[in-house]
C-alpha positions in Angstrom: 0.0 0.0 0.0 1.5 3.4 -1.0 1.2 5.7 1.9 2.5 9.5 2.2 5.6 9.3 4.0 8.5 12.0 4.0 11.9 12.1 4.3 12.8 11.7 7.5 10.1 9.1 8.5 7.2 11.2 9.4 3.5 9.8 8.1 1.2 12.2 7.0 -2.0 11.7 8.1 -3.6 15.0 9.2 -5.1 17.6 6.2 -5.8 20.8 6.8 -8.1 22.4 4.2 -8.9 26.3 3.6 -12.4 26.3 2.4 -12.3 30.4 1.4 -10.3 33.0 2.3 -13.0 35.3 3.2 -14.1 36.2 6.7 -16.4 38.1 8.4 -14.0 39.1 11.1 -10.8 41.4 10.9 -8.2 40.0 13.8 -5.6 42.3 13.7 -2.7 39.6 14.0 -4.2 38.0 11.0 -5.8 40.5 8.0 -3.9 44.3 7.5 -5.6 47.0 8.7 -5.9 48.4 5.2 -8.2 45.4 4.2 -7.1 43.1 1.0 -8.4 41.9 -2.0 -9.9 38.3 -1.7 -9.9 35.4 -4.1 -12.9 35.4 -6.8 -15.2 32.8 -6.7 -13.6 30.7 -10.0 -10.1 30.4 -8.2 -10.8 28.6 -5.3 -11.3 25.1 -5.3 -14.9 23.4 -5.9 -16.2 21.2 -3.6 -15.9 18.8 -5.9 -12.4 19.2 -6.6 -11.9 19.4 -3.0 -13.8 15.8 -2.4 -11.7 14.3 -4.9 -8.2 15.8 -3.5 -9.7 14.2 -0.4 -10.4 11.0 -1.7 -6.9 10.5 -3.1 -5.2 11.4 0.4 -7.2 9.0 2.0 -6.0 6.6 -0.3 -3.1 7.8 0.8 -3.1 7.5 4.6 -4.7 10.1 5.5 -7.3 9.9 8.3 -8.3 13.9 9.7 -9.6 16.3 7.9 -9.5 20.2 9.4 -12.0 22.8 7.2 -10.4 25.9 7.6 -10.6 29.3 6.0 -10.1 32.6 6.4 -13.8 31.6 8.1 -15.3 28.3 6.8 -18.6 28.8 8.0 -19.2 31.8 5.2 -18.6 29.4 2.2 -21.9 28.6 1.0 -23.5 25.2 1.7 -20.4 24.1 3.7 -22.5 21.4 5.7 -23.1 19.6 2.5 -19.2 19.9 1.9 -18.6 18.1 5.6 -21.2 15.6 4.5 -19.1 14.5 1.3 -16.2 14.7 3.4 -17.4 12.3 6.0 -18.6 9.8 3.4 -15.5 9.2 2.2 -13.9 5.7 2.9 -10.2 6.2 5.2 -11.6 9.5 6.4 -12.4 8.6 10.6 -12.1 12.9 12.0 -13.4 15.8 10.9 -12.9 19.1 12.5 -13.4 23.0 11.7 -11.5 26.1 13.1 -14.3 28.8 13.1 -14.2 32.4 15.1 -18.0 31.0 16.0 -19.8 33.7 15.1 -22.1 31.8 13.2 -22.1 28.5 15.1 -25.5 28.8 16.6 -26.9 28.9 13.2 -24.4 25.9 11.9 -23.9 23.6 15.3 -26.4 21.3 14.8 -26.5 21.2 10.8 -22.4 20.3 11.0 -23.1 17.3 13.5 -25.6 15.9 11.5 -23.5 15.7 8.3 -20.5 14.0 9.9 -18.5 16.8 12.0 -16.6 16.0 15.1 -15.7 18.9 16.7 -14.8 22.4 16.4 -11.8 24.6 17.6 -13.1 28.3 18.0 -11.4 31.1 18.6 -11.7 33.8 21.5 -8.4 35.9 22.2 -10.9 37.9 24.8 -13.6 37.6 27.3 -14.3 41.3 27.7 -16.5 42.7 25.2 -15.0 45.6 24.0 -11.1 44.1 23.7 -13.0 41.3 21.6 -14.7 44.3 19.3 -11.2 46.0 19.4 -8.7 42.5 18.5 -11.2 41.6 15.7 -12.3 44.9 14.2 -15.7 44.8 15.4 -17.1 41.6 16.1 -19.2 40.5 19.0 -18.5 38.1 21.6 -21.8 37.6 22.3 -22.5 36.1 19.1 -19.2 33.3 20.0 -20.4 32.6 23.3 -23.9 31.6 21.7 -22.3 29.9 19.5 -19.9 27.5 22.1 -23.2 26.9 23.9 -24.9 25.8 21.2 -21.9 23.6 20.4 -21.9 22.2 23.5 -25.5 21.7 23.3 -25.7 19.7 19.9 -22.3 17.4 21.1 -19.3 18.5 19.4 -17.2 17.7 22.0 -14.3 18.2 23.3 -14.4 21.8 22.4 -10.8 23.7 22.1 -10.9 27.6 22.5 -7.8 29.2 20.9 -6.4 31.7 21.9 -3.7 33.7 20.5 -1.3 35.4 23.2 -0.9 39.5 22.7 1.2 40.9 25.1 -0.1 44.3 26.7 -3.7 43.0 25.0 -5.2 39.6 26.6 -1.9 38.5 29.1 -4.1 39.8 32.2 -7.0 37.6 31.2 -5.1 34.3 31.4 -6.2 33.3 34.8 -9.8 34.2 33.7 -9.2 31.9 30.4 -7.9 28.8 32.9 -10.5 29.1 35.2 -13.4 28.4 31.8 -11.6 24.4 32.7 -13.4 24.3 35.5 -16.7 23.2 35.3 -16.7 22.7 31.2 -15.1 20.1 29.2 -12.9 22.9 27.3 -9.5 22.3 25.7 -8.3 25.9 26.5 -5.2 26.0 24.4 -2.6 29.8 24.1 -1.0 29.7 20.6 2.1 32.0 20.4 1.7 35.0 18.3 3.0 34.5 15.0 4.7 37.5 13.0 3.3 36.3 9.7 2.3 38.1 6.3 1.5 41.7 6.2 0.7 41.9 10.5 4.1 40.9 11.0 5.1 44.3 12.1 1.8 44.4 14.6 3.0 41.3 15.8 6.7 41.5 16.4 6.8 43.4 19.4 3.5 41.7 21.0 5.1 38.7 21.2 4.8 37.0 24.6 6.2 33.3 25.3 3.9 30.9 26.5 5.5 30.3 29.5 3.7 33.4 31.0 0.5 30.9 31.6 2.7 28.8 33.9 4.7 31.3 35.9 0.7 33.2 36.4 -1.2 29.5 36.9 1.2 27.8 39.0 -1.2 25.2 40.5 -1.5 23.4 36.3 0.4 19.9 36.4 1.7 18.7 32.6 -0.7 15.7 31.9 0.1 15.0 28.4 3.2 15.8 26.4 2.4 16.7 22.8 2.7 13.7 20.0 1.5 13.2 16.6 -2.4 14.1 17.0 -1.3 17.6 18.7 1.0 20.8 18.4 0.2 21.0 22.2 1.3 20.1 25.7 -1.3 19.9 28.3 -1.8 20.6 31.6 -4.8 20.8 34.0 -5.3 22.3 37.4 -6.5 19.1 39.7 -9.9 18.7 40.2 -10.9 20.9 37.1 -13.1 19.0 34.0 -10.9 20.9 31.4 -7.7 21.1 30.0 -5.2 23.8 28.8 -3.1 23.8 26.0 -0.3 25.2 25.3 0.9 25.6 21.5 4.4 26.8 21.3 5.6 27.4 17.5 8.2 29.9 18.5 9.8 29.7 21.3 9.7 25.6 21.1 8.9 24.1 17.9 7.4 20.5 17.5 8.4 20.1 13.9 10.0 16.5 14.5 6.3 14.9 15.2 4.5 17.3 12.1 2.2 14.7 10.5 0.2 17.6 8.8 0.1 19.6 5.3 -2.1 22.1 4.7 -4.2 23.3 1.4 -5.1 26.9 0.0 -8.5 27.5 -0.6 -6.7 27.7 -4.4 -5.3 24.8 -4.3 -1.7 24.8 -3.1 -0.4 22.3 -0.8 1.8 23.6 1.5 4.2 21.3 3.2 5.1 23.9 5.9 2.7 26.5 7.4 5.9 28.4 7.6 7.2 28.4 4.5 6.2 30.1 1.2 6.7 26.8 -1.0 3.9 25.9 -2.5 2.4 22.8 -5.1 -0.2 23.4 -7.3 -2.8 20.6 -7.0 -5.8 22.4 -8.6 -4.6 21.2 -12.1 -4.6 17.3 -10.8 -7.9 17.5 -8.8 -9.7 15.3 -12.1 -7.4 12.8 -12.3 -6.7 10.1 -9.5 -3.3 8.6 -10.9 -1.5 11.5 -11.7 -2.5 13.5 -7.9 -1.6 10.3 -6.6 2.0 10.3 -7.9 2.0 14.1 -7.4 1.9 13.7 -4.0 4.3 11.2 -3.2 6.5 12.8 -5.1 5.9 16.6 -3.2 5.9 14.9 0.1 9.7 13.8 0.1 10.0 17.9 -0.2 8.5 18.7 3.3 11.1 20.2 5.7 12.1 18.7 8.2 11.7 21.7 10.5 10.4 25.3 10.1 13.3 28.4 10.4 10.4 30.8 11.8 12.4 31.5 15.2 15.4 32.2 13.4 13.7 35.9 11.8 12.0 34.2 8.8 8.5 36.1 7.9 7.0 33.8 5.2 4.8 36.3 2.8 1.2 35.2 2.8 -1.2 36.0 5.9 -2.4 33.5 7.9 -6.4 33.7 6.1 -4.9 32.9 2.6 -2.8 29.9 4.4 -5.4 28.4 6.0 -5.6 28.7 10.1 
């Protein structure tokens, strides 16, 4: 059996897919405050192209499946897309990063065609540094939206949050404490100076290892592996978990069993690097994606350079988050 395998003896198992690049949120650490031009609807991939991709990285080994975007949940009929997904034979997880503003109306439509879980993302819990990180947005609308997730059973929930120093570092303790009583995967993610916000990122840069000098009563219950960029810890006697996702200041390249691809078909090997493989011209036929890919996949890195100054070009809602 032919299975996707790179160089240094890593199995690729885990596909991350960007749906769209659009969004109907601004974060600041992702999308330029001048705004940018998004993809027309003929460049991105169909969902049929996208099913077929699929189909031949199952064949492949692959097993999860992330819908990403920009925002997934604004791509039109995305629920039937999930439900093509899940009937395909190899795939066993299906997941979706959303900022949750419109899970309330989706939560219960994405379970019944096959989705697993969610990870949504809240960088605040007061409402106006919410309305000030994303542009606008409102948190009301997210917490709805994790209730209703919670609700319907897409379980275990992860909320991300992205670190910002001077911005959300005095509401970690508030964050930790959402472990609790609920059944949350509360995972920090390092800021990242990608794309155009990499100057509004560089100096609000703050190591993760803030959460654990503030929380000193969290005990390390898993170490990350394979399925996970995190390590967890938990405060004893809480239901919940937190994460802690450290791409700069301690990589976990050596267990990366993930590729990612553009809502315009690239498949990127390395969320930070700015190589790219165009798969949108092999989406129609099996054999030659098939080779494609086995070929591209002794290219993957076999760690990323992003600590040592390297900015890669695109933002983070073209990549895929």
């Amino acid at each position: 059996m032919k299975i996707l395998k790179d160089n240094f003896n890593r199995k690729i198992e885990y596909l991350r897919i960007s749906v769209t690049d659009r969004c109907n949120s601004r974060c600041k650490y992702c999308m330029p405050a001048g705004g940018t031009e998004f993809k027309l609807h003929d460049e991105i991939l169909s969902f049929e192209e996208i099913t077929n991709i699929v189909s031949v990285f199952a064949k492949l080994g692959v097993k999860k499946i992330r819908l990403t975007g920009g925002e997934p949940l604004v791509r039109r009929d995305i629920v039937d897309l999930v439900r093509k997904i899940s009937n395909i034979e190899g795939i066993t997880e299906i997941t979706l990063t959303t900022n949750g503003l419109l899970l309330k109306k989706y939560a219960k439509q994405l379970k019944e065609a096959g989705l697993d879980r969610v990870n949504i993302s809240i960088d605040s819990l007061d409402e106006k540094k919410y309305s000030l990180i994303t542009r606008g947005s409102n948190l009301k609308d997210v917490l709805e939206g994790i209730e209703e997730t919670k609700k319907v059973g897409l379980e275990p929930i992860k909320l991300n949050t992205v670190l910002v120093k001077g911005f959300n570092d005095d509401e970690i303790e508030n964050l930790v404490n959402l472990t609790k009583d609920n059944n949350y995967d509360v995972r920090f993610i390092e800021l990242m100076t990608i794309g155009n916000t990499s100057n509004w990122s560089r100096d609000r840069y703050l190591s993760n290892e803030i959460v654990l000098k503030k929380m000193k009563k969290l005990e390390r219950v898993i170490k990350k592996d394979k399925n996970s960029p995190a390590d967890y810890y938990q405060i004893p006697g809480y239901k919940g978990r937190v994460g802690l996702i450290n791409p700069i200041s301690c990589g976990f390249c050596s267990n990366c069993n993930r590729v990612r691809l553009t809502s315009t078909g690239n498949l990127k090997l390395c969320l930070h690097s700015d190589v790219e493989y165009d798969l949108k011209e092999y989406a129609y036929d099996e054999y030659k994606l098939e080779e494609k890919l086995l070929e591209i996949i002794k290219e993957k890195p076999k760690e990323h350079k992003l600590n040592q100054g390297v900015i890669i070009k695109k933002n983070m809602f073209q990549i895929g988050g």
